[in-house]
N, C-alpha and C positions, 0 to 999 in steps of 0.2 A: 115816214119819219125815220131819220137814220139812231138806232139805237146810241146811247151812252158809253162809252168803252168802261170795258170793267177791268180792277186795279186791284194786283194782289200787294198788298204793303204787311211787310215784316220786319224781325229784329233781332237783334242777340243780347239788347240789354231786358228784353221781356215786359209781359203784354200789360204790365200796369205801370210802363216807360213814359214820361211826357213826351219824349223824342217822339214816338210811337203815334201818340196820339198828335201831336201837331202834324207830324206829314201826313196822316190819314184825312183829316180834316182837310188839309191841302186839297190831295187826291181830290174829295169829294165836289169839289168846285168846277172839275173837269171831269171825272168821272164818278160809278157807282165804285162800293169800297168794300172789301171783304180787309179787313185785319189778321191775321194769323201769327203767331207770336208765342214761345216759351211760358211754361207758367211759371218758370225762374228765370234769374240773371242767365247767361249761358255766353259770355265774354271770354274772345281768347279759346275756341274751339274749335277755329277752323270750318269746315266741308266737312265734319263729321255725320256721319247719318244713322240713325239706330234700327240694326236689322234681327237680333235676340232679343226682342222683347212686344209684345204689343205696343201698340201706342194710343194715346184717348185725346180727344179734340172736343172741349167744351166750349159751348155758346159762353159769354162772358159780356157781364153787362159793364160796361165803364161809362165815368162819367165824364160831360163835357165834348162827347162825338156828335157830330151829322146824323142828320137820320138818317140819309144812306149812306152810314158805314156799318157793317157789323162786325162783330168782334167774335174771337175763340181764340183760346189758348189749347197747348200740347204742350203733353209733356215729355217732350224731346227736343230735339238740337234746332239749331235755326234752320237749316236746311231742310229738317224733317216737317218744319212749317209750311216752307214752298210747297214742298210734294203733297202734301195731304190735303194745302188750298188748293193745288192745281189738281189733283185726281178727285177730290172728293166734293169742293165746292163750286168747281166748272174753272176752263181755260182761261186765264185772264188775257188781255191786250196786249199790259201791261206790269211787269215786279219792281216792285221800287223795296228799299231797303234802307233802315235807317230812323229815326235821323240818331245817329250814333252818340253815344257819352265819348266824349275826344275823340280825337281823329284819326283818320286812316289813310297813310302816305308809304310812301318806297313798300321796302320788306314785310311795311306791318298788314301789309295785305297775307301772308300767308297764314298767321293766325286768327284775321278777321272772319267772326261769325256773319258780322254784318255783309262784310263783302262775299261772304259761301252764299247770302241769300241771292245774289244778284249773279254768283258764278252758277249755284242752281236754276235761277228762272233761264239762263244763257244757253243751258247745259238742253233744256225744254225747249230752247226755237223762241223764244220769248222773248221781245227785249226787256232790258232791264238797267237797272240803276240802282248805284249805292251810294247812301248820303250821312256826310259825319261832322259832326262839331269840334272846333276846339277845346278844351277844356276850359271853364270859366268856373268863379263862384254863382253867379244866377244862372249859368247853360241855359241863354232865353232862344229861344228856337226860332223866332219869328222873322227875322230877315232869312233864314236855309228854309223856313217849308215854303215861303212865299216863292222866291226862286226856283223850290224842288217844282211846284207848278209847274209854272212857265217852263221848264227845261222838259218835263215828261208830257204836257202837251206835245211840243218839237216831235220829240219821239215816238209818239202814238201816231202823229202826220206822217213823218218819214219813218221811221224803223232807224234800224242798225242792222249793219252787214252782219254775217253768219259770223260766231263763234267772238263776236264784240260786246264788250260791257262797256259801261260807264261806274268809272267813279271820282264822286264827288266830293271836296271839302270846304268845309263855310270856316271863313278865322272865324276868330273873339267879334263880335262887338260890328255896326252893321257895314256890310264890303266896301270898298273902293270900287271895285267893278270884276268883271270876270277874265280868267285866264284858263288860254287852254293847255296844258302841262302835258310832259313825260312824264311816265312813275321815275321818282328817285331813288334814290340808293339809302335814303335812311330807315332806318333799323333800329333795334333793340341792343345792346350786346348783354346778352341772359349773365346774371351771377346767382350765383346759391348761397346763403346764408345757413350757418348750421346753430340752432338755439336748444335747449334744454327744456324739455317737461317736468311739469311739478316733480314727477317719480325721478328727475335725472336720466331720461332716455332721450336719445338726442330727434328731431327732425328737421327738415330742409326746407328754407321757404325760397322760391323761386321769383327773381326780381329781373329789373333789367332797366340799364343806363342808357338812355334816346341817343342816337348820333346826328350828327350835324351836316346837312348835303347842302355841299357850296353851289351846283348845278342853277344857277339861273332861272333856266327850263324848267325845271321840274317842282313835283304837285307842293313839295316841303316849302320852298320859297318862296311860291307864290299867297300858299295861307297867312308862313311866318311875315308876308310883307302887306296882309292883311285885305288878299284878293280871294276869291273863290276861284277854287280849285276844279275845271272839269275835266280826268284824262282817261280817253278809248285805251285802252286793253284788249288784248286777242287772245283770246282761251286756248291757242295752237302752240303749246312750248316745243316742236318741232326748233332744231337750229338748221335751218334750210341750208344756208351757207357754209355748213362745218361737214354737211352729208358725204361730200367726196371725199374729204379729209379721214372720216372714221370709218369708209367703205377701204380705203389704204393701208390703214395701220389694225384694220379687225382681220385677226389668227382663222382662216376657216376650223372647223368642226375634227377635220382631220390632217395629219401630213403637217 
């Protein structure tokens, strides 16, 4: 009898997330389910990973999972969840990541926690996926884990080529149908805000204005036009095509 694939699912909005627990559940319909998940929020941190300090991975009961899911929290970064699932609680098949509080499109991938867990499981030989919400008043998750399914079945059948993610966006409210997208060009544009403490000593709250990608193609249009979002990524920032160009213009060492 051909075993179960086993499913590392994690998060960055952390391990007592609803997000968290619908796609685990997901998971558990097609495979066995380890959870691994922050035992805080940890939103907007990137691929950070914590290397001065120990770290602690508690079993954690929640309610409302599968019985084959199990649950632990850490207390460290999202990515420090992958590594500890995958070194400590055996190799999964499968990383899925997610299912995120708003979404994850263009630029906003380079402070997504949510998408470090999928550039981590990527980083391991692993395939993997990352899955995020619009932002809603009810954020009901049940049309993106039903879909996260069916899409990481796919994946566990065939794979993804070497050094490939997925990520994924669900709009508001339940799809129209699926689109496969280029990342976009939308982004944040950061501002700093300077306000006053009781004492009058001043600090900085760090914000940021969404930009608008007219691009058709890409992941921002297809959510805002109320499609689900799937787009490969290639973990190789190599610019293949620019290589002769900075091999001409680079100063040797001496002379």
């Amino acid at each position: 009898m051909n075993r179960k694939p086993l499913i590392l699912v994690c998060n960055d909005d952390g391990v007592y997330s609803p997000g968290i627990k619908a796609l685990a559940n997901a998971m558990s319909t097609i495979g066995n389910v380890h959870l691994v998940a922050p035992d805080i929020e940890q939103s907007g941190v990137g691929h950070g990973i914590t290397i001065r300090r120990p770290l602690r991975m508690h079993p954690t009961k929640l309610n409302h999972l599968e019985k084959n899911v199990t649950a632990y929290r850490v207390d460290g970064t999202p990515t420090d969840c992958v590594v500890m699932g995958v070194q400590v609680l055996g190799r999964p098949d499968l990383v899925v990541s997610g299912i995120n509080f708003g979404p994850n499109l263009g630029f906003d991938l380079t402070h997504s926690g949510t998408f470090a867990c999928a550039i981590e499981g990527t980083h391991l030989g692993i395939p993997s996926i990352a899955f995020s919400l619009g932002f809603s008043d009810d954020m009901d998750f049940t049309h993106g884990a039903s879909y996260a399914a069916k899409l990481a079945a796919r994946v566990i059948a065939h794979g993804l080529p070497r050094l490939t993610v997925l990520n994924v966006n669900f709009p508001v409210g339940k799809p129209k149908g699926v689109r496969v997208t280029v990342q976009g060009t939308h982004h944040y544009e950061d501002n700093v805000e300077k306000r006053l403490d009781p004492a009058g000593q001043p600090y900085y709250w760090v914000g940021g204005t969404p930009s608008v990608d007219e691009e058709p193609s890409s992941d921002y249009a297809a959510v805002y036009s109320g499609f689900v979002s799937v787009t490969p990524l290639l973990l190789d920032f190599t610019h293949r095509t620019y290589l002769e160009t900075v091999r001409e213009f680079t100063p040797p060492l001496e002379g």
